[in-house]
N, C-alpha and C positions, 0 to 999 in steps of 0.2 A: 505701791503703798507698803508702809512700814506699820505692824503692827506688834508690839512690846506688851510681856505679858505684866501684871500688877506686880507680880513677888519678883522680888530685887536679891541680888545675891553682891555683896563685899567682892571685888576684883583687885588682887594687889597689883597686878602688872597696870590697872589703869587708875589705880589710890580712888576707887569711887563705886558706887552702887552699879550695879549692870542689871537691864533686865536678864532675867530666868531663861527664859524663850524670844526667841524673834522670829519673826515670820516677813520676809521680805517678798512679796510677791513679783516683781521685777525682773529680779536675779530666781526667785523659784529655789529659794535659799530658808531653812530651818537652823536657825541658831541655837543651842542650848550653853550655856556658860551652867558650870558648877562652883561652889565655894570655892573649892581648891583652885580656883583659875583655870580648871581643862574644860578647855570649849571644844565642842563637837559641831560641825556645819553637815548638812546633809542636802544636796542639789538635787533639786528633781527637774530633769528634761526632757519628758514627754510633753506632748502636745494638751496630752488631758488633762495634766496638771495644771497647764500655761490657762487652757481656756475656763476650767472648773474654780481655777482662783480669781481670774479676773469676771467670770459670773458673778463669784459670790462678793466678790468686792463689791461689782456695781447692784447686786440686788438684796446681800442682807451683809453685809459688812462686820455684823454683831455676832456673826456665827462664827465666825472667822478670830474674831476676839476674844469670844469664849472656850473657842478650843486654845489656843494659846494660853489661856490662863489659866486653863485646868493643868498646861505641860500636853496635851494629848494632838497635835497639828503634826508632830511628825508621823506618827502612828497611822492617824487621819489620812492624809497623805500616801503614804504608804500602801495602804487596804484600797483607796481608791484605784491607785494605781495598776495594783493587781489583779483588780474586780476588772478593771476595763481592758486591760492585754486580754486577760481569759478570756471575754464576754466576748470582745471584738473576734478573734481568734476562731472563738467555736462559732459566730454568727458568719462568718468567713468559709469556717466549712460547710457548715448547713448547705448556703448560697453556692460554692462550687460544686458539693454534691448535688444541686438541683438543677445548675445550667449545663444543658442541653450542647451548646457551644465551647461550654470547658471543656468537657466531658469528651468532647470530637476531638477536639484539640489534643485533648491528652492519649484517647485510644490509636489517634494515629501519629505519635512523636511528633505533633508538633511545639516543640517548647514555647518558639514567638508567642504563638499567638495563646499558647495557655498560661506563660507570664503575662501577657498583654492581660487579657478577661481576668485574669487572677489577682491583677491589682485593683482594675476594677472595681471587683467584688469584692475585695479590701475593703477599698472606699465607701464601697454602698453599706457594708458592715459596721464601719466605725460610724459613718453618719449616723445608721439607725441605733447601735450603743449610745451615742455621744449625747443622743436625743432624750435614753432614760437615762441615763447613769450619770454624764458629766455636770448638762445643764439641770441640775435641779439643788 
């Protein structure tokens, strides 16, 4: 979904009004065009990004429109993104500091199997982040 923010900016390269912002949720693409014709795109490829847009698409779509219109979806974006690396990250460590099974893994050099339990508990970390942070 394409969504185009209300304020319009003059574009000589295309002789016609351009939105301000665009927010392409698709591509995970932030468009800003300035008077002067310098457009900046800015891609986000993480996964939270990918799922937290297409949440808000299908559950409040209007939120999504109004950050756009104010100019603030790259920003937006952005803060999310880094909320949820950190978030995931330290709930990541917590979870290895607490299994029992990492912890053997790692006191006796076994890397297998402490990469193995360590994505693991990747996973069970991003789940439980993904749960407050992405979807809401």
């Amino acid at each position: 979904m394409i969504f185009k923010s209300e304020k319009q900016v003059y574009s000589k390269m295309a002789d016609k009004l351009v939105a301000e912002w665009t927010l392409d949720t698709g591509t995970q693409m932030v468009t800003h065009t300035k008077e002067n014709d310098v457009v900046t795109k800015r891609c986000f490829w993480r996964d939270c990004v990918r799922y937290h847009l297409n949440y808000r698409v299908e559950n409040a779509p209007e939120s999504l429109q109004k950050l756009v219109n104010e100019g603030k979806i790259q920003a937006y974006l952005e803060d999310l993104e880094i909320r949820v690396v950190d978030a995931v990250n330290e709930q990541a460590q917590k979870l290895m500091d607490n299994d029992k099974d990492y912890q053997a893994a790692v006191s006796v050099g076994n890397l297998n199997a402490a990469g193995s339990i360590g994505n693991v508990l990747q996973a069970k970390a991003e789940e439980m982040v993904y749960q407050t942070i992405v979807y809401v």
